[in-house]
C-alpha positions in Angstrom: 28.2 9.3 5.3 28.9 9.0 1.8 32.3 8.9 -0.6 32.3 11.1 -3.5 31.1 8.0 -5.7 27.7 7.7 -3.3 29.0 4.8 -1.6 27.5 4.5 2.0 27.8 2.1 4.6 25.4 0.8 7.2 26.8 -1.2 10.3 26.0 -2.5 13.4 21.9 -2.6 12.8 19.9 -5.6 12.6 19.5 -5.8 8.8 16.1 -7.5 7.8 17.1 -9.5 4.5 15.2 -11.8 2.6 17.1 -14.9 4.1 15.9 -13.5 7.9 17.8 -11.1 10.1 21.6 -10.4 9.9 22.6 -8.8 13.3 25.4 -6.1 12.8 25.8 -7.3 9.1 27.2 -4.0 7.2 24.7 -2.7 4.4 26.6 -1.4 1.9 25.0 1.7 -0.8 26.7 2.3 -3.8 25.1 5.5 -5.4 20.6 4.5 -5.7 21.2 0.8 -5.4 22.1 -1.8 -2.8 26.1 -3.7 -3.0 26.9 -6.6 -2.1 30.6 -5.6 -3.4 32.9 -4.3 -0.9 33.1 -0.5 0.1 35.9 1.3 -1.5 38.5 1.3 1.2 38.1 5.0 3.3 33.9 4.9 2.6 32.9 6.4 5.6 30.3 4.2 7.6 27.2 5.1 10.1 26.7 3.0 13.1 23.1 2.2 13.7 23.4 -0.1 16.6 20.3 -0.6 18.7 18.5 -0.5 14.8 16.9 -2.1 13.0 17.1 -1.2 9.1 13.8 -2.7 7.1 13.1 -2.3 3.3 11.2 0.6 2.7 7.6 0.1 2.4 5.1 -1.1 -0.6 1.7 0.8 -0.2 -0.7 -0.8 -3.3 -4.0 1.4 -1.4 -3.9 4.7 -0.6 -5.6 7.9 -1.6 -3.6 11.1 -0.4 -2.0 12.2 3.0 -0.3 15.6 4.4 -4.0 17.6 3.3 -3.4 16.2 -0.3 -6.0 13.8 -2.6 -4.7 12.1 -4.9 -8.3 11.4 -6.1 -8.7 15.2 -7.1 -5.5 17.2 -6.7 -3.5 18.8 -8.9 0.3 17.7 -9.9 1.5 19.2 -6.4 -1.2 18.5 -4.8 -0.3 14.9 -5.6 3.6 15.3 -4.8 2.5 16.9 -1.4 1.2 13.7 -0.3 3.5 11.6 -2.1 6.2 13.5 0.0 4.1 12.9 3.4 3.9 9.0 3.0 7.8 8.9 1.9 8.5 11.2 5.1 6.5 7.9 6.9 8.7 5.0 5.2 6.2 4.6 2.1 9.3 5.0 -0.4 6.5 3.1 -3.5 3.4 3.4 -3.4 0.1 2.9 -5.9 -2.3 6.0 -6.4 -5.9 5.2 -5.6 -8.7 6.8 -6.6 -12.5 6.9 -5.2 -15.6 6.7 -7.0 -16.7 9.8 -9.0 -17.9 10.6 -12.9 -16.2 8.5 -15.8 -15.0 11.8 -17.6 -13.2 13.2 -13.8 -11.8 9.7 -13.2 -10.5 9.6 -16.6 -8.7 13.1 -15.8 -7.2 12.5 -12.6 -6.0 9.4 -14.6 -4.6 11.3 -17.1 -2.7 13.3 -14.3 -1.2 10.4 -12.2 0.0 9.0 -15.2 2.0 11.8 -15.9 3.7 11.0 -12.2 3.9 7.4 -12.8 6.1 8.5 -15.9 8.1 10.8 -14.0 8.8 7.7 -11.3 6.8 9.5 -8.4 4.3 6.8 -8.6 4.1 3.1 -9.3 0.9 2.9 -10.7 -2.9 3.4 -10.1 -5.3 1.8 -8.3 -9.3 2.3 -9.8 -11.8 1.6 -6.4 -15.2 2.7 -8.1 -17.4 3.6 -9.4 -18.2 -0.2 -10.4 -18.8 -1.3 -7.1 -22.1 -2.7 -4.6 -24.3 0.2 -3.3 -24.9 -2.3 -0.7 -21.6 -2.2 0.6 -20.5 1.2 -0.5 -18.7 2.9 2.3 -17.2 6.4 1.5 -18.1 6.3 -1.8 -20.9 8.5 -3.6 -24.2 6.0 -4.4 -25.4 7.8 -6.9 -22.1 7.9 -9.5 -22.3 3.7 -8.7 -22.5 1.8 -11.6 -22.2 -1.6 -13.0 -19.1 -2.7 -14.5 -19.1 -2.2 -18.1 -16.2 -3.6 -19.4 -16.5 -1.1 -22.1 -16.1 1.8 -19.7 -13.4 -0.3 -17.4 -11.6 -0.4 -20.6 -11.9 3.5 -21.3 -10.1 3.7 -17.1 -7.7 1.4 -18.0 -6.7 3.3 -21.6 -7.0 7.0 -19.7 -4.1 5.5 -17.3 -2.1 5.2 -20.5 -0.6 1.8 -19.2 0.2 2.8 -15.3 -3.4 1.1 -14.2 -2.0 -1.3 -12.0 -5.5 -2.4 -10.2 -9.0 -2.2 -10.1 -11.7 -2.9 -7.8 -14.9 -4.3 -8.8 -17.8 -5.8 -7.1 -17.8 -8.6 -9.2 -21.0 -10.3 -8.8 -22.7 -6.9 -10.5 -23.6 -7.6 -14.3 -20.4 -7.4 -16.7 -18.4 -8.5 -13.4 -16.8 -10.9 -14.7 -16.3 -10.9 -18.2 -14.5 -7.1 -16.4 -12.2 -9.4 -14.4 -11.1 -11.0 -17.7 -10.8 -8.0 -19.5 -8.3 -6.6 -16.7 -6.1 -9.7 -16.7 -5.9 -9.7 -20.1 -4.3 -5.9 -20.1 -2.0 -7.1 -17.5 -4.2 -5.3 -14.3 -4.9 -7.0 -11.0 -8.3 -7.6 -10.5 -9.7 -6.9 -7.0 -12.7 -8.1 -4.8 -13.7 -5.6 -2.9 -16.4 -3.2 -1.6 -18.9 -6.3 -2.9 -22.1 -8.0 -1.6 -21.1 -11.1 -3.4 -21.9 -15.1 -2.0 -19.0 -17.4 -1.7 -19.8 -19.0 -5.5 -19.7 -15.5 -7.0 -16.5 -15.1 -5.7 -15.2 -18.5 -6.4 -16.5 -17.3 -10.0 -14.7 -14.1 -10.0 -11.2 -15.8 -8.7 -11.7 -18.9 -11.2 -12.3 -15.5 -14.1 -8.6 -14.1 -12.5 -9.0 -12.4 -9.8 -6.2 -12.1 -7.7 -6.6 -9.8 -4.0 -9.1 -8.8 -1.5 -9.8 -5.6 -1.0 -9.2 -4.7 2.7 -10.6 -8.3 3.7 -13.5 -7.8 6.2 -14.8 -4.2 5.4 -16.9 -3.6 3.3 -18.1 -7.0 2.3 -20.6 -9.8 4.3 -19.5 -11.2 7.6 -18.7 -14.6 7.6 -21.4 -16.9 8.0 -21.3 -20.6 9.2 -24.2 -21.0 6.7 -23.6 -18.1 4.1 -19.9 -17.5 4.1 -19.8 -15.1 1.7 -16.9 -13.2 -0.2 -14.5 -13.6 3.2 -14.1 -17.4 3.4 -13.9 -17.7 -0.3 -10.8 -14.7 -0.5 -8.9 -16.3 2.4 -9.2 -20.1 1.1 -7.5 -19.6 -1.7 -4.1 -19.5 -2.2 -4.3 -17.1 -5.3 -5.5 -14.2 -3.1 -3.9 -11.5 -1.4 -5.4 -10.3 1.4 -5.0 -6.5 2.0 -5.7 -5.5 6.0 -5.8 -2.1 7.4 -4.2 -2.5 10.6 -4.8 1.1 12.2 -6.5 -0.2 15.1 -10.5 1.0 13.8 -10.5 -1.5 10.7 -10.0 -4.5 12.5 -9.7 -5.9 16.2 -6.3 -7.2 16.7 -7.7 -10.5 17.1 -9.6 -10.4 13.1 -5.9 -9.8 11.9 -4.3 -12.5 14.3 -6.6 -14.9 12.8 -5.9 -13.4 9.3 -2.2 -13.8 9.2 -2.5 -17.2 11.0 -4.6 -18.6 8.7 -3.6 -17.5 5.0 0.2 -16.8 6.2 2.3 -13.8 5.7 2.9 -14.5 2.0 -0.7 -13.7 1.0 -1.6 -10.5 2.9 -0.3 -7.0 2.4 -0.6 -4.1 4.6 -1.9 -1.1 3.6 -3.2 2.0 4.8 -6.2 3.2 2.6 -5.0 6.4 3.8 -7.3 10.0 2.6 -6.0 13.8 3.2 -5.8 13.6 6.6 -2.6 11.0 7.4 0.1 12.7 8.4 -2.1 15.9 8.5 -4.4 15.9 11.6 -8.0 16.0 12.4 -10.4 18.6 11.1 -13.1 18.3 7.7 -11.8 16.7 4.4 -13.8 15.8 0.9 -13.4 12.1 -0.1 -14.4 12.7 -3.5 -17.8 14.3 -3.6 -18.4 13.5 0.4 -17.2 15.6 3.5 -15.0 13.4 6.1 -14.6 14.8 9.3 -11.6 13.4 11.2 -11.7 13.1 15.0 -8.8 12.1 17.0 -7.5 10.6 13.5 -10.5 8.4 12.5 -12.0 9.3 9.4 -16.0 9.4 9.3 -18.3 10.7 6.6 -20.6 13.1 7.7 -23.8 12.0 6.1 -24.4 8.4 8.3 -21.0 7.9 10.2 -19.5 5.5 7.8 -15.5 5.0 7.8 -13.8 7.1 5.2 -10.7 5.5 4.6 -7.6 5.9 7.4 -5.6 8.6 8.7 -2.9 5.6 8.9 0.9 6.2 7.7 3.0 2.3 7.0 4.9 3.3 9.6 2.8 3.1 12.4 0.9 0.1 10.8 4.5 -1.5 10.7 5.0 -1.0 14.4 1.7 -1.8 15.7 1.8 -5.2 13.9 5.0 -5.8 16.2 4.1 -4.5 19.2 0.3 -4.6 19.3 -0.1 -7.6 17.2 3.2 -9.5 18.3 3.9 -10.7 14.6 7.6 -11.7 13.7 9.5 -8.9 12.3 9.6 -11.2 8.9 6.6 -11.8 8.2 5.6 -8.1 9.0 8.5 -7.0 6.5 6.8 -9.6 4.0 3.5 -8.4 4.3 4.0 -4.2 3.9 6.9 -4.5 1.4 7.6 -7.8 -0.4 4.4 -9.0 -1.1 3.0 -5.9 -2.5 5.8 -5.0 -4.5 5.7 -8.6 -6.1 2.0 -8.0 -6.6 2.5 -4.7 -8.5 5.2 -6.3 -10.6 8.1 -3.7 -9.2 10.0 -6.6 -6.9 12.6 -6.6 -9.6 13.5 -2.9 -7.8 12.2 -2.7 -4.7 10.7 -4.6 -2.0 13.5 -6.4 0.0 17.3 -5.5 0.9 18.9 -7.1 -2.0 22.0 -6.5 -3.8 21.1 -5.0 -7.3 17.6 -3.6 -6.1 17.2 0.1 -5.0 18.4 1.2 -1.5 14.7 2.2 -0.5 14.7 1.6 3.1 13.5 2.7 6.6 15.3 3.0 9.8 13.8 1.7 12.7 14.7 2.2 16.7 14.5 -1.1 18.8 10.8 0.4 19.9 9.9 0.6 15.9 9.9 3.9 15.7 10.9 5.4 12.3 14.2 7.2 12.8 15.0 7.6 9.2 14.2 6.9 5.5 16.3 6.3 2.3 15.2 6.2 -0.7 17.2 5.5 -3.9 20.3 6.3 -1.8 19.6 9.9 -0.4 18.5 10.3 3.0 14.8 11.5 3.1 14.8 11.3 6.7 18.5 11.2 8.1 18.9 8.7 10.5 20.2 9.2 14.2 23.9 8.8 15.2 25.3 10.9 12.2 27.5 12.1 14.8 28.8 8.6 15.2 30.0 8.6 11.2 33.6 7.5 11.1 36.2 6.3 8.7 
């Protein structure tokens, strides 16, 4: 499938490109990045007809996978899942944490750092401790604390420069002036997990806040009175939206209505994923708190709440198509370009672009993954390497 110089060619899929779908257009590798040069002549080719061939995904929320935290894991522990969400299509994604003691958080922070260096991770993602006990989910209530700039600040400096986002509930004292001190260290600010009204949060996005943490959990309904955080987030056109579409999150009809009305350039599909994706069902720890997973939904144990997903971007992606009936493009836009632009990594990854890394998932015509490539090599190999000719 490849010459000696790590050329590859890809023909006869339907190629998902920025400038919409190329049927049968050839998708050409030359050693970790895309071409738009021509194959040296005698490059051998694969023929993926009946396939379609997607960038690979962009996950900015997700906390372990394959039996792995990344929220308390050691190195391998980390690379375990980081191997178990590539396996899945996730070729970049963003380490997230969950709420525990400043001095731990600043540890694990220490540790991902080390494998944001190394290029196993693109960043990190802070969700907690400064956060609503009001609308807390899986996370500990009594390690909640107001955001202290001061101790945001000590999160930001433990990540040595890889925090790439933080959630705050920004309505809680120091909110805001913590929303300002993350934009002016170059980290997205995030709404999320908060009890705010819809002026806080018009405050908090006026101070520089730019996405919504999943939009609709753990936040207030909407209101036709009291809107809350939800119609502010989704009015403005400086928010992402991040949705969990795994089916227990949100009715299919909550993310119709989300994608319709702020448009596939502002959301981005994640999974919020814990130990359990790509692992099964049985009893995890989210931090301090037991999870037990039943036919792959995640529950705390202590009062029933949801504890993140068991969800993998794979089956997201295909359940937005199928389940969801969303155009192929706008579903590629939402779990790979948009986040990747958000992170600050499109320059790499994120589309099928000459130039950019060939990170990139193979899909059948039912959306099932049928292989992965990232930075060139085959994670997954595709069908029909049989059908390889020259």
């Amino acid at each position: 499938m490849a010459d000696r110089k790590g050329h590859k060619v890809l023909t006869g899929a339907k190629v998902v490109l920025p400038t919409g779908v190329a049927d049968g257009a050839p998708l050409t590798v030359a050693g970790e990045r895309i071409s738009d040069e021509r194959a040296p002549e005698g490059t051998p080719s694969l023929d993926l007809s009946g396939h379609w061939i997607v960038p690979g995904f962009v996950d900015m929320h997700v906390h372990g996978g394959g039996g792995a935290s990344f929220t308390s894991g050691t190195h391998e522990d980390v690379l375990r899942g980081i191997r178990t969400h590539r396996e899945h299509g996730t070729t970049t994604m963003v380490a997230s944490t969950v709420t525990g003691d400043m001095d731990t958080l600043a540890r694990q922070a220490a540790l991902l750092s080390e494998l944001v260096e190394q290029g196993e991770l693109a960043g990190i993602h802070f969700e907690g401790p400064f956060i609503s006990p009001c609308r807390k989910g899986a996370h500990s209530e009594e390690l909640l604390r107001d955001p202290d700039p001061a101790e945001v600040r000590k999160l930001v400096d433990a990540a040595r420069g890889t925090a790439k986002m933080f959630t705050l509930a920004t309505e809680l004292p120091g909110g805001i002036d913590s929303v300002r001190l993350l934009v002016e260290h170059g980290v997205i600010a995030a709404i999320g997990h908060t009890d705010a009204t819809y002026e806080q949060t018009r405050e908090a996005i006026e101070a520089g806040a730019t996405v919504a943490t999943h939009l609709f959990n753990a936040m207030p309904p909407l209101q036709h009175r009291e809107p809350g955080p939800i119609a502010a987030l989704v009015e403005d056109e400086r928010i992402t939206v991040e949705l969990i579409n795994d089916g227990t999150h949100l009715h299919p009809a909550v993310l119709q209505l989300a994608f319709g009305t702020v448009g596939a350039g502002r959301v981005a599909l994640i999974t919020d994923a814990m130990d359990a994706a790509g692992f099964g069902d049985g009893r995890y720890l989210l931090g301090p708190l037991e999870v037990e997973v039943r036919e792959g939904v995640a529950r705390l144990v202590d009062g029933g709440s949801i504890a993140g997903s068991t969800l993998t971007l794979d089956n997201a992606f295909r359940r937005a198509v199928l389940v969801d009936r969303l155009p192929v493009e706008d579903v590629v836009r939402a779990i790979s370009a948009n986040p990747a632009r958000l992170l600050g990594v499109d320059g790499d990854v994120g589309s099928l672009k000459s130039g950019k890394y060939a990170d990139l998932v193979v899909m059948d015509e039912e959306f099932a993954l049928r292989g992965v490539m990232r930075r060139g090599e085959w994670l997954v190999p595709p069908p029909s390497a049989d059908r390889t000719s020259r």
